[in-house]
PyMOL CGO cylinders between C-alpha atoms (Angstrom):
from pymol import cmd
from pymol.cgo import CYLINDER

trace = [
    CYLINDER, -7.93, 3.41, 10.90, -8.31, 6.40, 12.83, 0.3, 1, 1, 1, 1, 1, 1,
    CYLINDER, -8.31, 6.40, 12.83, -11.17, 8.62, 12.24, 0.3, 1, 1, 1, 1, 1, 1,
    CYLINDER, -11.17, 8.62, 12.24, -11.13, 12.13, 13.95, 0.3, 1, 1, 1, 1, 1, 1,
    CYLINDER, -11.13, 12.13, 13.95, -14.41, 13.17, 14.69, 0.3, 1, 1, 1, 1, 1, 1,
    CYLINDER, -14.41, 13.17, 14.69, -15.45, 16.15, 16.55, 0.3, 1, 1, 1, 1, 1, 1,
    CYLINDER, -15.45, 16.15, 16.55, -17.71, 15.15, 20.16, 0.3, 1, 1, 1, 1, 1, 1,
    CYLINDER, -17.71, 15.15, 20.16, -20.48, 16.87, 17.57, 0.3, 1, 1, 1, 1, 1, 1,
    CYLINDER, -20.48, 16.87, 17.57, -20.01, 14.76, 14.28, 0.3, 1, 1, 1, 1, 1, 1,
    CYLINDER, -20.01, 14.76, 14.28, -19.56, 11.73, 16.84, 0.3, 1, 1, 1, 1, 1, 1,
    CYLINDER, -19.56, 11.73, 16.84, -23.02, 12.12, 18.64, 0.3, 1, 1, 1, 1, 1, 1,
    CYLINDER, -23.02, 12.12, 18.64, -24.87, 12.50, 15.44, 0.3, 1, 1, 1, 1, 1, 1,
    CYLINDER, -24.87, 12.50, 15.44, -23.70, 8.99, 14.25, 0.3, 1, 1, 1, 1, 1, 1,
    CYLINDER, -23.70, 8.99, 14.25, -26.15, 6.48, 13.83, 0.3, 1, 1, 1, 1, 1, 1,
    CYLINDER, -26.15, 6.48, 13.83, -25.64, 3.86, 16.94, 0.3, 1, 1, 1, 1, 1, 1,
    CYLINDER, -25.64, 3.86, 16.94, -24.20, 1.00, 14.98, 0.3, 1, 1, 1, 1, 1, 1,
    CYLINDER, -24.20, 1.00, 14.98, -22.19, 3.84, 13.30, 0.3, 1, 1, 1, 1, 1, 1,
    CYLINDER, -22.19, 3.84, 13.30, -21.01, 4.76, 16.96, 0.3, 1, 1, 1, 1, 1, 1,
    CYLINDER, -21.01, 4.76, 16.96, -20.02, 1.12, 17.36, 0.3, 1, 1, 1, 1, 1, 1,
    CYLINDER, -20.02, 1.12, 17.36, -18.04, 0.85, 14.41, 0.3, 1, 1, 1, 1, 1, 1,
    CYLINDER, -18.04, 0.85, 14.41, -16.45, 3.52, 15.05, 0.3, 1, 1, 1, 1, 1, 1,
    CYLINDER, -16.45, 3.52, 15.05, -15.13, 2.48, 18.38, 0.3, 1, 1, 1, 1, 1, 1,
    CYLINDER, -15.13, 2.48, 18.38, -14.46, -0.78, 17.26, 0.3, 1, 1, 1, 1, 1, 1,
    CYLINDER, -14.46, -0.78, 17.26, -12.34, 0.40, 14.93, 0.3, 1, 1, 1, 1, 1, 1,
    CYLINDER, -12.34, 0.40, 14.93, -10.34, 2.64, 17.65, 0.3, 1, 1, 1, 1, 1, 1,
    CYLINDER, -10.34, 2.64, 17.65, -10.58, -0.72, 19.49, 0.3, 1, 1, 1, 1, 1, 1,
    CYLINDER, -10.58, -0.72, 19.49, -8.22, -2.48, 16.84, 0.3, 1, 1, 1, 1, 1, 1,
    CYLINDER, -8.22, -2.48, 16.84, -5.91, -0.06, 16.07, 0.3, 1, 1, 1, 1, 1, 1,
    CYLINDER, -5.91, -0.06, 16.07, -5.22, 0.08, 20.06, 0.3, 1, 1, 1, 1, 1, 1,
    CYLINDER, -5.22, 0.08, 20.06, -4.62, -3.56, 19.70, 0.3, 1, 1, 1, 1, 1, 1,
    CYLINDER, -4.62, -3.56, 19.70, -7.53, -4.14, 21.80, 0.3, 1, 1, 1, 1, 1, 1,
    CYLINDER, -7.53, -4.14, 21.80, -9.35, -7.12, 19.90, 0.3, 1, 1, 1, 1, 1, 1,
    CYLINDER, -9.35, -7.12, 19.90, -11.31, -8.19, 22.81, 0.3, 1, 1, 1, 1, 1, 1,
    CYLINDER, -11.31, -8.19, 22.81, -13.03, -4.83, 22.83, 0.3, 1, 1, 1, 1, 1, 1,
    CYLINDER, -13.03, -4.83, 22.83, -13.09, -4.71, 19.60, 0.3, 1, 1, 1, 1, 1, 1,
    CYLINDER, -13.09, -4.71, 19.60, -14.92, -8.31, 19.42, 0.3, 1, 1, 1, 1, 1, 1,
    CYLINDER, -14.92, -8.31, 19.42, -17.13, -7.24, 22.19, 0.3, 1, 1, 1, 1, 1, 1,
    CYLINDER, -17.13, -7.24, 22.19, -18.05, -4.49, 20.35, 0.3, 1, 1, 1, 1, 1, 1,
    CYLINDER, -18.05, -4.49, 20.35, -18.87, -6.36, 17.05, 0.3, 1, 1, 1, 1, 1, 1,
    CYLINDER, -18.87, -6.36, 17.05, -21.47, -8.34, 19.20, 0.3, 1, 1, 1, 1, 1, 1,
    CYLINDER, -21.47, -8.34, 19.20, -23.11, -5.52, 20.14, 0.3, 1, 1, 1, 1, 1, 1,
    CYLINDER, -23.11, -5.52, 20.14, -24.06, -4.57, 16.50, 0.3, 1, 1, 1, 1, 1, 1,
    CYLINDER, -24.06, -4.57, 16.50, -27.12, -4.92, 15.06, 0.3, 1, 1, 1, 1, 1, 1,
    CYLINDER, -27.12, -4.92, 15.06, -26.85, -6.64, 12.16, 0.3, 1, 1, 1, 1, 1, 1,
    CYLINDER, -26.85, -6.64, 12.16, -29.59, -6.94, 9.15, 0.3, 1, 1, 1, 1, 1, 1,
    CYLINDER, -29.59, -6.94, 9.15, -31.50, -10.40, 9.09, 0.3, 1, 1, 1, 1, 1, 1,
    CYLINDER, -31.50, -10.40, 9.09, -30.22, -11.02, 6.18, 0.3, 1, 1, 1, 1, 1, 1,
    CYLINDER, -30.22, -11.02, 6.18, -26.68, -10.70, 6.83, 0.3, 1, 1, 1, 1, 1, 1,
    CYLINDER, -26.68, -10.70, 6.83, -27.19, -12.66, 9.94, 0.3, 1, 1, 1, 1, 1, 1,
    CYLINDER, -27.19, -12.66, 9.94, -28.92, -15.33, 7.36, 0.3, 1, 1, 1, 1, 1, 1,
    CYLINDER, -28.92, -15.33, 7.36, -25.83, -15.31, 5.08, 0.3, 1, 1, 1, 1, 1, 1,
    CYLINDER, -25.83, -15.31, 5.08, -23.54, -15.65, 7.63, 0.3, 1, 1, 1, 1, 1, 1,
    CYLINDER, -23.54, -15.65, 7.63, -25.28, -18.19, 8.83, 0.3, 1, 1, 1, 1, 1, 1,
    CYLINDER, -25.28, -18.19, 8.83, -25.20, -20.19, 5.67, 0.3, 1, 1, 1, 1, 1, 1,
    CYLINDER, -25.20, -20.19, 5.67, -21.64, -19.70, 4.95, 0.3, 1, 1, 1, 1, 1, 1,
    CYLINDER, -21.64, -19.70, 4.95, -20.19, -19.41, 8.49, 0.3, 1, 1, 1, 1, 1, 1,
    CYLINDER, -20.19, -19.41, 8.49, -22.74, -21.96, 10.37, 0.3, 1, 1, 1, 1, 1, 1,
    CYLINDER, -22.74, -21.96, 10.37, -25.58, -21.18, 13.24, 0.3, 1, 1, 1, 1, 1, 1,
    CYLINDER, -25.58, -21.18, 13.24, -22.66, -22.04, 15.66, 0.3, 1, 1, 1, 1, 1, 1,
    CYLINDER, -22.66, -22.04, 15.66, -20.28, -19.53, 14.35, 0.3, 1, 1, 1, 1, 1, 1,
    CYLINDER, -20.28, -19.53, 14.35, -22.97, -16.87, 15.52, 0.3, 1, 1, 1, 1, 1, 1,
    CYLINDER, -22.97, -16.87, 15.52, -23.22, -18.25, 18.70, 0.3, 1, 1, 1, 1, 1, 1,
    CYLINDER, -23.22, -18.25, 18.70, -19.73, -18.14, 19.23, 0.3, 1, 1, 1, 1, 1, 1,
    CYLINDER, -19.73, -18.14, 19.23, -19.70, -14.45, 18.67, 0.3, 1, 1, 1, 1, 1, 1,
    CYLINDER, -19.70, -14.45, 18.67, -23.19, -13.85, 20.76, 0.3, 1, 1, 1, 1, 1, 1,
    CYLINDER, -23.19, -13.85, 20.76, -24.13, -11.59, 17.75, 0.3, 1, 1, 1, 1, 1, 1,
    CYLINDER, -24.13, -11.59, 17.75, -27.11, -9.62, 18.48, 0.3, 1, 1, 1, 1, 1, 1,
    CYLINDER, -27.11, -9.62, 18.48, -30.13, -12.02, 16.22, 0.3, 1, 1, 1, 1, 1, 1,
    CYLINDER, -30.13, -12.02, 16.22, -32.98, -9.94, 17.15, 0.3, 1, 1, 1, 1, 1, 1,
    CYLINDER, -32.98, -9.94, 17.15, -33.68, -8.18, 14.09, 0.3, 1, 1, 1, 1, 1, 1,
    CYLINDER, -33.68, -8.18, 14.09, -33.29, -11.92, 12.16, 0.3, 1, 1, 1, 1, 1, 1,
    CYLINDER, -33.29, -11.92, 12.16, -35.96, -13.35, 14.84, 0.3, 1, 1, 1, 1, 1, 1,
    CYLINDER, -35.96, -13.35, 14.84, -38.35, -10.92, 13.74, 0.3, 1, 1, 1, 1, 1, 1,
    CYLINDER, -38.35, -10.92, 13.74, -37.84, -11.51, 10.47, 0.3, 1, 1, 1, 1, 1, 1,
    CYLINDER, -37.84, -11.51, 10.47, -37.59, -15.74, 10.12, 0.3, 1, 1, 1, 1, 1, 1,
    CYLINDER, -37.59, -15.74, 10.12, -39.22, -16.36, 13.51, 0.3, 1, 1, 1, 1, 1, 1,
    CYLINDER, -39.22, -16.36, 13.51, -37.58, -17.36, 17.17, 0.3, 1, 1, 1, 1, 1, 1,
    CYLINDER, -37.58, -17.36, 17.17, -35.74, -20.76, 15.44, 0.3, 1, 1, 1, 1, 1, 1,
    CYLINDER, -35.74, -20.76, 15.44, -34.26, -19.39, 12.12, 0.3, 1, 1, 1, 1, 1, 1,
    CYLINDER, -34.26, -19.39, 12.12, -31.11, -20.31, 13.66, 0.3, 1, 1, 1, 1, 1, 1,
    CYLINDER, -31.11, -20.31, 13.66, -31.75, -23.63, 14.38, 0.3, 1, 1, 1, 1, 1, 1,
    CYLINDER, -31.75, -23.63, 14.38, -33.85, -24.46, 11.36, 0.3, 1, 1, 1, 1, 1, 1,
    CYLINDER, -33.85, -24.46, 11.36, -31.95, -26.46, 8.98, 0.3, 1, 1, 1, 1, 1, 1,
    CYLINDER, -31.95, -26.46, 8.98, -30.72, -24.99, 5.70, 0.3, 1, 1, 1, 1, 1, 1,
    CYLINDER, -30.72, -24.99, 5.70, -32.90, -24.59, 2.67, 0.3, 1, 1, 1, 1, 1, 1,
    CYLINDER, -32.90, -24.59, 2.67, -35.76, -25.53, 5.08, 0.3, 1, 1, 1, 1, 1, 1,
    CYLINDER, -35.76, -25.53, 5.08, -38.18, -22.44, 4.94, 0.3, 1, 1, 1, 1, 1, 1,
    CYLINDER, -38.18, -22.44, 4.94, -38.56, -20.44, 8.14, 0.3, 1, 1, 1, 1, 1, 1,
    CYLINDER, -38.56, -20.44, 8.14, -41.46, -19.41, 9.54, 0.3, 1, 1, 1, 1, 1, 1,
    CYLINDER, -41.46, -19.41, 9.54, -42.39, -15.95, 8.71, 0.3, 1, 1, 1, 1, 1, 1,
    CYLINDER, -42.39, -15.95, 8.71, -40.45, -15.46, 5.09, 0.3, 1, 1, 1, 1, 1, 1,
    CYLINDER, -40.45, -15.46, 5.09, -42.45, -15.04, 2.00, 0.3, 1, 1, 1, 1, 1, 1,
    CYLINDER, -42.45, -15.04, 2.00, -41.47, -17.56, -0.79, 0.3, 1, 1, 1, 1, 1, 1,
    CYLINDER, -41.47, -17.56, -0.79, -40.68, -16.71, -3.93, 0.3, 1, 1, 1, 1, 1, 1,
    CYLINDER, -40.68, -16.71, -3.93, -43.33, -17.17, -6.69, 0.3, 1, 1, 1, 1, 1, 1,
]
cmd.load_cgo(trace, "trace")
């Protein structure tokens, strides 16, 4: 999926944009290590990071060393760890 983009259109691209973007290029070069190193260096939305860790499992995160900050912030330093349907600190419930 190549996308041409002038050195101008490039630089204005938000930076997880910019990451896709070369992670794509990554890919279609057949580069998947790149490609998976740039995918960990994404910031991903807390919760995304919480879905993925309900469907894929805290260990499939890991495995990636996916970039949790932004989910830290959110559920608090152990979201990961904290076991599912357990509330985390620093959510709101519902109600």
């Amino acid at each position: 999926m190549a996308l041409e983009l002038t050195t101008e259109q490039r630089a204005a691209l938000p930076r997880n944009s910019k990451i896709l973007v070369a992670m794509w290029e990554a890919e279609d070069q057949g580069n998947t290590e790149e490609a998976d190193r740039l995918f960990s260096a994404l910031d991903i939305p807390a919760h995304t990071l919480m879905a993925i860790k309900t469907v894929l499992g805290a260990d499939w995160i890991r495995s990636r060393n996916l970039r949790t900050h932004l989910a830290e912030e959110k559920y608090g330093p152990d979201w990961l760890d904290a076991p599912e349907g357990e509330a985390v600190a620093g959510t709101k419930s519902a109600g």
